[in-house]
N, C-alpha and C positions, 0 to 999 in steps of 0.2 A: 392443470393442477398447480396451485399455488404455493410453496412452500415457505413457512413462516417460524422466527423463533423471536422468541421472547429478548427484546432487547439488552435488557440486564445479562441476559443467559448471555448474546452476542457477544456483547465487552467483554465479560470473563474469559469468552476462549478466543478471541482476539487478543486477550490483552495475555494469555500463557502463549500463545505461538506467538509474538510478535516479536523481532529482533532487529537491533538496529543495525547489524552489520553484514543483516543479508540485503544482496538487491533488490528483492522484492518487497522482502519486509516483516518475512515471516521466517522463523529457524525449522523448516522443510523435512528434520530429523523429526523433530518434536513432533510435529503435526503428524507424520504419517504413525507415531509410535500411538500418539493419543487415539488416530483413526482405528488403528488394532486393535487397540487394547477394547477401546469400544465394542468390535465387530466380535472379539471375544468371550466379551461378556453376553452380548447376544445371543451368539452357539450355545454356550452353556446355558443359558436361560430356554433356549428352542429345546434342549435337551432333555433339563426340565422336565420342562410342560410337556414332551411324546411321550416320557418317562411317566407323568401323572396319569395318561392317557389307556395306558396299557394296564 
């Protein structure tokens, strides 16, 4: 399985997590808050949807 994103989409969240003054390259706060925040939105949308279900 292949996983693929939309290039444009790429650069956008490359270019909110990237920092110059980390070693790697990217500000490692940021990213894991945006990963959250996503995973978040997710639950409540699972939620949702069992919600509609019932």
């Amino acid at each position: 399985m292949e996983w693929k994103i939309d290039p444009d989409e790429y650069q956008a969240i490359a270019k909110m997590i990237h920092s110059s003054s980390s070693p790697v390259g990217i500000d490692a706060k940021k990213t894991h808050v945006l990963i959250l925040k996503k995973l978040m939105d997710i639950e409540k949308r699972l939620i949702n949807l069992e919600g509609e279900k019932t």
